[in-house]
C-alpha positions as CSV (number, residue, x, y, z in Angstrom):
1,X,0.0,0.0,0.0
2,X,1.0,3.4,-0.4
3,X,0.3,6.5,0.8
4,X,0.1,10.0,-1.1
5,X,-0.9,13.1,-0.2
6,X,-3.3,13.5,-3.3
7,X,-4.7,10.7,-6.2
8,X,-5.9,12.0,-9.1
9,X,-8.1,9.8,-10.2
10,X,-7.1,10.0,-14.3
11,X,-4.2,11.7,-16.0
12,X,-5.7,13.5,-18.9
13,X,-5.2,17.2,-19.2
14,X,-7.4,18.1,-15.6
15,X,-5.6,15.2,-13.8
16,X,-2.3,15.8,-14.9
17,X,-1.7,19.6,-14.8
18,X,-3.6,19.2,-11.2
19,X,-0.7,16.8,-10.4
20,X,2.1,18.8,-11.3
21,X,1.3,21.6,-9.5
22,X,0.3,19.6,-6.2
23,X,4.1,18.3,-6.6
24,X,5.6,21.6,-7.3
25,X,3.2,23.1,-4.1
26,X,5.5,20.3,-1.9
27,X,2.7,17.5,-2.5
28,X,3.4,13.5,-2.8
29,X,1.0,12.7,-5.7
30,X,-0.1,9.7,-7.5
31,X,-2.0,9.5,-10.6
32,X,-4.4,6.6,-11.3
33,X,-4.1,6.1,-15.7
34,X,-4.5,2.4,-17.6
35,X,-3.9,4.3,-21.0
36,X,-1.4,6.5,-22.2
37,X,-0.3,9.8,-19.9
38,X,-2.3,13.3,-21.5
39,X,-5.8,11.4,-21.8
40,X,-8.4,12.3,-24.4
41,X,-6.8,15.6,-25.7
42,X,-3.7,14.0,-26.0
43,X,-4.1,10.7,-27.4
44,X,-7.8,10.6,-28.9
45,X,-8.7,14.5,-29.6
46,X,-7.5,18.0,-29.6
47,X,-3.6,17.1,-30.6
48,X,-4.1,14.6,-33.2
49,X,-7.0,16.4,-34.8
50,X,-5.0,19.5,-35.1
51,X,-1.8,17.4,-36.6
52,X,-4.4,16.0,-39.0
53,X,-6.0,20.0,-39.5
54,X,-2.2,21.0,-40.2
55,X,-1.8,18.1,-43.2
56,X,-5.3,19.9,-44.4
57,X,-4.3,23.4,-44.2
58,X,-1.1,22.2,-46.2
59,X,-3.2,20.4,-48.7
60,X,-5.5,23.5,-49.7
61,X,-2.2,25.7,-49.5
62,X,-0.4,24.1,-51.7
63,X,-3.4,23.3,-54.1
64,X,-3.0,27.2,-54.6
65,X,0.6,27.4,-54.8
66,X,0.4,28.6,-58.5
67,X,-1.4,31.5,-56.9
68,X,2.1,32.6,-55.1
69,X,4.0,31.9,-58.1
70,X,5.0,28.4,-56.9
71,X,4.5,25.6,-59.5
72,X,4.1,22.7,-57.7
73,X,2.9,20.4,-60.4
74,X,0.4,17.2,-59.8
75,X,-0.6,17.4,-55.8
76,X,-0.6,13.8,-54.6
77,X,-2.5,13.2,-51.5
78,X,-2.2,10.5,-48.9
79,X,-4.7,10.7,-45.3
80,X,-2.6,7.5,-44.4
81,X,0.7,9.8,-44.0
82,X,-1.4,12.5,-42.2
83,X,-3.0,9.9,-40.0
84,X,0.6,8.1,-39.1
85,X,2.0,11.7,-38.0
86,X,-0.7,13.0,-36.4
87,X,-0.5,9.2,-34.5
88,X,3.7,10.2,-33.8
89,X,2.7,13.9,-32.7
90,X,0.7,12.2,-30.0
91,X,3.0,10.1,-28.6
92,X,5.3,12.6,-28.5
93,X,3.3,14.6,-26.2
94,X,1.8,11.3,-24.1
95,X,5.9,10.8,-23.9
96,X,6.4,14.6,-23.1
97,X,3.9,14.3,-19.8
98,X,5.9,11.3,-18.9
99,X,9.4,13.5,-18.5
100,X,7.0,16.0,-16.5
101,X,5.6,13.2,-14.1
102,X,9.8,12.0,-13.5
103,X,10.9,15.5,-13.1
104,X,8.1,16.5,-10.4
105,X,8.3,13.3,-8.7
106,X,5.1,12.0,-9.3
107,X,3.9,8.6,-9.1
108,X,2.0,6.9,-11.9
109,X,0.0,4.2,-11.3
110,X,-1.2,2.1,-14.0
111,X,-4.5,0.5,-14.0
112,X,-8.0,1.3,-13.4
113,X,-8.9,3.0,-10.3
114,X,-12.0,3.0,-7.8
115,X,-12.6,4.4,-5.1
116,X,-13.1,2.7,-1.9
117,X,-13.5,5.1,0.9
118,X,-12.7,8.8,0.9
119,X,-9.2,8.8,1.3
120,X,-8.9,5.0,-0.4
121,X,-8.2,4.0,-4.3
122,X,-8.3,0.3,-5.6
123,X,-6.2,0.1,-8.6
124,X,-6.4,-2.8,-11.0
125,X,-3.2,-3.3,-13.3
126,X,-3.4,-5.0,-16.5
127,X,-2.1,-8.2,-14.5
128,X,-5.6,-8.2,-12.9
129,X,-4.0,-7.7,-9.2
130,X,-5.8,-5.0,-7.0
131,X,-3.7,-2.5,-5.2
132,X,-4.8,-0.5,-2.4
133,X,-3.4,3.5,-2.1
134,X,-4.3,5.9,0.1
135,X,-4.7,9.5,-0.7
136,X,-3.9,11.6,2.8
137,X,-5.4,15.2,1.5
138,X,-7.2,14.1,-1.5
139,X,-8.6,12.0,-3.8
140,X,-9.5,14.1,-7.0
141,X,-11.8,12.6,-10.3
142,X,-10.5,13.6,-13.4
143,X,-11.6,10.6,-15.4
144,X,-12.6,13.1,-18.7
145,X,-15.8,11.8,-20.9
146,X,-16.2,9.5,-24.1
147,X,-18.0,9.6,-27.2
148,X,-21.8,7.5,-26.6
149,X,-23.2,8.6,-30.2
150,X,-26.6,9.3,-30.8
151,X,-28.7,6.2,-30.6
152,X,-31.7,7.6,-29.8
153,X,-31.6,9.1,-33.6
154,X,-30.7,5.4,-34.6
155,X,-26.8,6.1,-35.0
156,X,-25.2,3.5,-33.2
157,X,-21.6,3.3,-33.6
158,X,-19.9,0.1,-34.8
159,X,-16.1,1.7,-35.3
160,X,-16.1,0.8,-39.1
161,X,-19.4,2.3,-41.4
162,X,-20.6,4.6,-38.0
163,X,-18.0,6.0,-36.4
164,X,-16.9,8.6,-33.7
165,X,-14.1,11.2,-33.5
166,X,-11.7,7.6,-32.6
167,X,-11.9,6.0,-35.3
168,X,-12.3,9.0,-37.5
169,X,-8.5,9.7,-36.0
170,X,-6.9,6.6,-37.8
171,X,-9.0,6.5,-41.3
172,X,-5.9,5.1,-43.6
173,X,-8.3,5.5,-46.8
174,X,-10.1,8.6,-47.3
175,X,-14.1,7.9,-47.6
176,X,-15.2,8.7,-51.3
177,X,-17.7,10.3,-49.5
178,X,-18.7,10.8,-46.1
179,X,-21.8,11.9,-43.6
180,X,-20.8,13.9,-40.2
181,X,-23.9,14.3,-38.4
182,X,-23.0,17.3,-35.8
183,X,-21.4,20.5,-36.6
184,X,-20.0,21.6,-33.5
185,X,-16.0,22.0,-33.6
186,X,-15.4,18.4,-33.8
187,X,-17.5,17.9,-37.1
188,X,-16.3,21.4,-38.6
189,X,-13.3,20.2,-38.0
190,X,-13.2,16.8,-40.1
191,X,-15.5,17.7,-42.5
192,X,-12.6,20.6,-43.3
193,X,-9.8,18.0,-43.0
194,X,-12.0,14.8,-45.2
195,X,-12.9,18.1,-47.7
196,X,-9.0,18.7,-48.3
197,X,-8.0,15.2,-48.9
198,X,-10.8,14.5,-51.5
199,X,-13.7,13.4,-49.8
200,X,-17.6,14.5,-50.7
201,X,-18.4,16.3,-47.6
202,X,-22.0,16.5,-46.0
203,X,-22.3,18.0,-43.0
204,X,-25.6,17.6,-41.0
205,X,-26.8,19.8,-38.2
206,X,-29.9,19.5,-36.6
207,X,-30.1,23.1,-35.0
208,X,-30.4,25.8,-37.6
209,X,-26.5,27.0,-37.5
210,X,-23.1,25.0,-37.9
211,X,-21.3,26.0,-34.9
212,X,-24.3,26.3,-32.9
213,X,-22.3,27.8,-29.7
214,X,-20.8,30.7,-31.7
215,X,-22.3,34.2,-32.5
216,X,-24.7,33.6,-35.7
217,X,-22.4,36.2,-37.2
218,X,-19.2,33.7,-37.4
219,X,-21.2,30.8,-37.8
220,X,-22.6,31.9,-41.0
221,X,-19.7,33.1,-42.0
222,X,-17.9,29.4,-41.7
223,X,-20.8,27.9,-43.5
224,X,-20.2,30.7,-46.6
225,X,-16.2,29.6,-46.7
226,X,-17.2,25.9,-46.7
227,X,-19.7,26.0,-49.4
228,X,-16.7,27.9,-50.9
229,X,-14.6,24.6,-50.6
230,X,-18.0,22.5,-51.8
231,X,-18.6,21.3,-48.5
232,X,-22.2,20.5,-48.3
233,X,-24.2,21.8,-45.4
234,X,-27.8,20.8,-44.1
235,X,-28.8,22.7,-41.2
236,X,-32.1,22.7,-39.2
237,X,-32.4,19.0,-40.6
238,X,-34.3,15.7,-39.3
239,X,-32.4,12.4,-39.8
240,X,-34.1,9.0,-40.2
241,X,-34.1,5.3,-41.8
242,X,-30.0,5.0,-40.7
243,X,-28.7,1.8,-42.1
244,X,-25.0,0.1,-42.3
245,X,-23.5,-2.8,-43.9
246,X,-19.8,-3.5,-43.6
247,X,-19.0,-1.7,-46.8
248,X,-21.1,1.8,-46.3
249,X,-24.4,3.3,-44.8
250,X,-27.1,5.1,-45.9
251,X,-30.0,7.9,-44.1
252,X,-32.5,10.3,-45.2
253,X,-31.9,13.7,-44.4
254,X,-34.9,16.1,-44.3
255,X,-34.2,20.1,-44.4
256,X,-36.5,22.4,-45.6
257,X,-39.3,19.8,-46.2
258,X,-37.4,18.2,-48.6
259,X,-36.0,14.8,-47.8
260,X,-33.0,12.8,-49.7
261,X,-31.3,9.8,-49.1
262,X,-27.4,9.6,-48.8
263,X,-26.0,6.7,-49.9
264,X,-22.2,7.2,-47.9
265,X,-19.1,5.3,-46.9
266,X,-19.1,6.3,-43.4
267,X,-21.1,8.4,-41.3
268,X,-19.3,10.1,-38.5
269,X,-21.2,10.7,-35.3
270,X,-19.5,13.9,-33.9
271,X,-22.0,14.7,-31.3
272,X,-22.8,13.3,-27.4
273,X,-20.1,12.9,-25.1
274,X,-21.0,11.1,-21.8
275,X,-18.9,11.6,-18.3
276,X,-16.6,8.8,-17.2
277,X,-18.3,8.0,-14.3
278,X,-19.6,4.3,-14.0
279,X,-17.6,1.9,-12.0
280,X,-15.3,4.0,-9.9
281,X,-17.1,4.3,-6.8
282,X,-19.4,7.7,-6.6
283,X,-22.5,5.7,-6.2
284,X,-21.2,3.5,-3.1
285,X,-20.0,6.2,-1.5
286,X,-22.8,8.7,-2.5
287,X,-21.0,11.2,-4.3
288,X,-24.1,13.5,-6.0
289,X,-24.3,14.0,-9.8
290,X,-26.1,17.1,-11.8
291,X,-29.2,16.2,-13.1
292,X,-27.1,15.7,-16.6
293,X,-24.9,13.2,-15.1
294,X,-22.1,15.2,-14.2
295,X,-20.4,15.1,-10.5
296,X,-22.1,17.8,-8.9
297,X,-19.5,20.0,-7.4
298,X,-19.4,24.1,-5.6
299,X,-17.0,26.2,-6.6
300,X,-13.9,24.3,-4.7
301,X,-14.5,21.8,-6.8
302,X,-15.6,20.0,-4.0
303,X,-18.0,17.1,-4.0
304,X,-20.8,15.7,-1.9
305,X,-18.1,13.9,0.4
306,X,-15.9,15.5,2.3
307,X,-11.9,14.4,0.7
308,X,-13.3,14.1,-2.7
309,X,-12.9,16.8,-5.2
310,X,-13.8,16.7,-9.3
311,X,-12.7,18.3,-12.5
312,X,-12.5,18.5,-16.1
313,X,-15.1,17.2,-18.3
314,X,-16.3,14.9,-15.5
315,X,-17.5,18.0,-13.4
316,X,-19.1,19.5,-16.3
317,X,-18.9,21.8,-19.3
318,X,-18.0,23.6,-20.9
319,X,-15.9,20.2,-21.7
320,X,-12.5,21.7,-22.7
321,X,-9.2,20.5,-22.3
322,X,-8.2,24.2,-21.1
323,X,-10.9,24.5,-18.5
324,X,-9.8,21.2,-17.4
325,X,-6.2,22.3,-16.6
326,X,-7.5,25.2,-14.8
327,X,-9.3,23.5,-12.7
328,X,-6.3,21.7,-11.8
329,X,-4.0,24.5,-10.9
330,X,-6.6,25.8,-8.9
331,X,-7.2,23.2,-7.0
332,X,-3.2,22.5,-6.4
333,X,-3.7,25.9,-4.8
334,X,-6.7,25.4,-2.4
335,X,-5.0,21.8,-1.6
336,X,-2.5,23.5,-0.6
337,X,-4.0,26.2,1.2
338,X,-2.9,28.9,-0.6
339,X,-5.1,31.8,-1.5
340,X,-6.5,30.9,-5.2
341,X,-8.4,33.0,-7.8
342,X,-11.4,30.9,-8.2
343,X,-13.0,29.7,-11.8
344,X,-14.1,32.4,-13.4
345,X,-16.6,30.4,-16.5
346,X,-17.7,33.0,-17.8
347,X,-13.9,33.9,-19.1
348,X,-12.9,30.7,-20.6
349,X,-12.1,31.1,-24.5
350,X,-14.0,28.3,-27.1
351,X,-11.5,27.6,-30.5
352,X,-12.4,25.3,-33.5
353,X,-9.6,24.8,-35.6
354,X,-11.4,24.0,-39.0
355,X,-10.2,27.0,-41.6
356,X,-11.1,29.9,-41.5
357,X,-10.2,28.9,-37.8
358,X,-13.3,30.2,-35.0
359,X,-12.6,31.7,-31.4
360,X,-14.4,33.7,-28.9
361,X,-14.6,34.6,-25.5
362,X,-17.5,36.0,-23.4
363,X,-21.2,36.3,-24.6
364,X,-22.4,36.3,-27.8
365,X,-24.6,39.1,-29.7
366,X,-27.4,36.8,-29.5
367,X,-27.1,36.4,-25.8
368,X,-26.7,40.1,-24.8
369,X,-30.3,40.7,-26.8
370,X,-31.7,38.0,-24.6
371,X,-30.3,39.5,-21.6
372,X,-31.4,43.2,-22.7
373,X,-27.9,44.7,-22.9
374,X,-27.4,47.9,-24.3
375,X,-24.2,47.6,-26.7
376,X,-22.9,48.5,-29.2
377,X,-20.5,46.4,-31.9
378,X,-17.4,47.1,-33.4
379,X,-16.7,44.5,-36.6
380,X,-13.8,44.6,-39.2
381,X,-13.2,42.1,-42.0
382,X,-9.7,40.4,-42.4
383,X,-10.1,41.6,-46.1
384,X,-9.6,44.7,-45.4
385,X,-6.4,43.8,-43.7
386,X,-3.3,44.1,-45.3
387,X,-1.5,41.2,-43.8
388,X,-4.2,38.7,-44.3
389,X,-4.0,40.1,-48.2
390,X,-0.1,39.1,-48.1
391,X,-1.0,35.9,-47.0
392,X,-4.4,35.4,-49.4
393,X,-6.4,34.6,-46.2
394,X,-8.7,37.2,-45.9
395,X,-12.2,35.1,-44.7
396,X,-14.0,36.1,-41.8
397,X,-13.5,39.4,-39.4
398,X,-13.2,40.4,-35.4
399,X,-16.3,41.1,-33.5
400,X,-16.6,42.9,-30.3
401,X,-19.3,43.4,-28.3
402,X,-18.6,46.2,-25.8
403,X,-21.5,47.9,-23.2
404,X,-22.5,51.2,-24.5
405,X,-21.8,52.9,-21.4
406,X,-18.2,51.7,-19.8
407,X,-17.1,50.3,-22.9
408,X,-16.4,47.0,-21.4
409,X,-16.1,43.9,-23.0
410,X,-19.2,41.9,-23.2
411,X,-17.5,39.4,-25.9
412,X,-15.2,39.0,-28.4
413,X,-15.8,37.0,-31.5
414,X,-13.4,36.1,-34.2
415,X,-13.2,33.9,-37.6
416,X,-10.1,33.7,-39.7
417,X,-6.9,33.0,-40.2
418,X,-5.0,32.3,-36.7
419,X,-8.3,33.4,-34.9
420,X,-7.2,30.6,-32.0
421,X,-4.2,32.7,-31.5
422,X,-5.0,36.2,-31.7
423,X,-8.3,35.8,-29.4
424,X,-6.0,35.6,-26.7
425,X,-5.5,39.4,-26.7
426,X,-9.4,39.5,-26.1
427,X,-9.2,37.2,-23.4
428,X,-6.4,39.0,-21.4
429,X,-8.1,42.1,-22.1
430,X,-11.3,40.8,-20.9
431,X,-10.5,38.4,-17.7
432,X,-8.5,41.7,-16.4
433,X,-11.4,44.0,-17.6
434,X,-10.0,46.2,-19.9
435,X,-12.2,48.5,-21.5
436,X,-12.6,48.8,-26.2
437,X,-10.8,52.3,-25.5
438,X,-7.5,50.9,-23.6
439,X,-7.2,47.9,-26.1
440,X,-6.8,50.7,-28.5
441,X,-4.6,52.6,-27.1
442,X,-2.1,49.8,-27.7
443,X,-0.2,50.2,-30.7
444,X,-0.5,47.1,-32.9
445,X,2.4,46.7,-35.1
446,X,1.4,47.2,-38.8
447,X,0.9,44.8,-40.9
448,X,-0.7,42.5,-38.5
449,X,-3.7,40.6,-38.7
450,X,-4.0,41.8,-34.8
451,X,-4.6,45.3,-36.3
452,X,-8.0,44.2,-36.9
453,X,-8.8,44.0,-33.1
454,X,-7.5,47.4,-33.0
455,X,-9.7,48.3,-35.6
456,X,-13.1,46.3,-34.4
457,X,-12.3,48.4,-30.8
458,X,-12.3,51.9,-33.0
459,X,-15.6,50.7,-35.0
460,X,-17.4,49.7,-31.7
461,X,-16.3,53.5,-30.7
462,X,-17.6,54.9,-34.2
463,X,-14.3,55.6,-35.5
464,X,-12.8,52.8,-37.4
465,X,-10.0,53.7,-39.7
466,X,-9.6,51.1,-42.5
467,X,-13.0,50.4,-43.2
């Protein structure tokens, strides 16, 4: 048996970040992981989608090379190469957390773990022997979430003709054509990296926006730039009649009372993620869950028992890696009874990495009408920008959404090029409440594609410049 101060309990990007900063705060820490250290993100999601969204962006860049006087001849494309680096970029990060566990001195244990008593975790190894550990301060669930599918709409996956963002991830062959029913990041995502490497895209949303999270404004601006690239979108549509064989699948798709039947290789389910929460011992020990199935915790993170703490996508959305690690450091810092800036939600930036690339922060236009704001908005398109004409990427613009009296920023909203990046201005601005006027005052070096948050500050202010 042994005994640490704290057991996470999962080493995705919650548990391990958590973990480090317990161990550099003077804590003895175990982590509790059967697969691979860096969990979901690392392995199965954010890091191997974006290697595969980098071999896309490549694809359609070099498609266009003539365009920059660079003859390239025939363009040869191969989603099996994509897939197998995207598969080495992962490991290298899963090997990466590794160093970081040796370095900090933290344990891992490998196997899966359950909790026995509040301060008690069972872990199984792959030798089928139980060890018992005992967690002193702690014992924190961080056991992340896993694609279900959509059954109740007749999709249920069977990992070759319906699949989920997994298997999607190791595709050696790309699909002649392909269905992804759900348009949030993950679909907008594949269908943009399937779309580069040949395949006929339809992508199926049953609300009536792609992107249904995002302000209207960038949503329909993604859906314009895929249409663009022939990607087919159905929005507000009803699906029905799903059938698969081993060599495709087929459903009727009805949107705007008219009804078709796709005839596909493979239809992706990127929608419904469920907690990881069966079979690690919240029910025996009546640890309380939302009324969606999360672990119910305050805003300590804190469960329903006294020693037991939750984060990451287990404790709720939004269901983001970067929340997730958030969550960790701050618990570190409450564990160790240090003075920590709580959560703040309301100040956690979304990304979706499909091009023209989507990020925000804060609430959208739609939101402030429902909450009877007054506001104003300040908007400036990336083709009016002189850097994103160097680089021929001039899709999409920077929103902000500023109160009409203070100026502060009610939210930021931007599609384009590098949007993922440059939003982080926005967010420093906003999570330190920064008003439109003093994010002007900075001086933006020219030419930048972050002039054009300069510039969506000045128009919010009635005095853009470039536009």
């Amino acid at each position: 048996m042994a005994s640490f101060d704290v057991i996470f309990l999962g080493g995705g990007p919650a548990g391990y970040v958590g973990a480090i900063r317990c161990a550099q705060l003077g804590m003895t820490v175990g982590v509790v992981e059967r697969e691979g250290l860096g969990g979901t993100c690392v392995l199965w999601g954010c890091i191997p989608a974006k290697a595969l969204l980098e071999s896309a962006y490549v694809a359609n860049k070099v498609s266009h090379a003539a365009d920059y006087g660079v003859n390239v001849g025939e363009v040869k494309l191969d989603i099996g190469v994509a897939v197998k680096r995207s598969r080495a970029v992962s490991t290298q990060n899963s090997k990466g957390v590794e160093f970081l566990f040796k370095k900090n001195k933290i344990t891992w244990i490998k196997g899966t773990g359950r909790i026995t008593a509040k301060n008690a975790v069972s872990v199984k190894g792959a030798d089928g022997k139980d060890e018992k550990h005992e967690a002193k301060k702690a014992v924190v669930v961080c056991t992340g979430s896993r694609v279900k599918g959509l059954p109740q709409a007749g999709l249920e996956l069977n990992k070759t003709t319906i699949i989920s963002s997994d298997e999607a991830l190791i595709l050696d062959k790309t699909p002649r054509k392909i269905a992804i029913v759900g348009a949030g990041a993950v679909g907008c995502e594949f269908a943009d990296v399937y779309n580069a490497f040949g395949s006929e895209v339809h992508l199926i949303e049953v609300l009536p926006n792609i992107l249904p999270l995002e302000d209207i404004d960038c949503s329909k601006e993604v859906e314009r730039a895929f249409k663009k690239r022939k990607i087919i979108v159905h929005t507000s549509a009803k699906l029905s009649n799903v059938k698969a064989t081993k060599t495709g699948a087929s459903l009727d798709v009805e949107e705007n009372g008219k009804k078709e039947t796709l005839q596909v290789d493979v239809i992706l389910v990127a929608a419904g993620r469920a907690p990881n929460i069966e079979e690690i011992g919240l029910k025996e020990l009546g640890v309380q869950l939302t009324e969606r199935g999360f672990v119910k915790i305050n805003e300590k993170m804190e469960t329903s028992v006294k020693g037991i703490y939750a984060i990451g996508d287990v404790a709720g959305p939004p269901m983001l890696a970067h929340k997730g690690e958030r969550e960790g450091m701050v618990l570190a810092e409450l564990l160790a009874g240090k003075h920590a800036h709580l959560m703040d939600y309301g100040n956690i930036p979304n990304a979706t990495y499909c091009h023209p690339e989507v990020a925000s922060i804060g609430l959208t236009e739609q939101a402030c009408k429902e909450k009877k704001l007054d506001y104003k908005v300040g908007k400036f398109p990336f083709s009016a920008n002189g850097r994103a004409r160097t680089s021929g990427e001039t899709d999409g613009f920077v929103k902000i959404i500023r109160d009409a009296k203070y100026g502060e920023i009610l939210g930021a909203h931007i599609v384009g090029a590098h949007a993922t990046e440059m939003i982080h201005e926005l967010v420093l601005a906003r999570t330190n409440e920064f008003t439109v006027e003093e994010v002007e005052l900075a001086i933006h070096a020219h030419p930048t594609l972050s002039e054009a948050i300069a510039e969506a500050a000045l128009d919010s202010m009635g005095r853009v410049v470039h536009a």
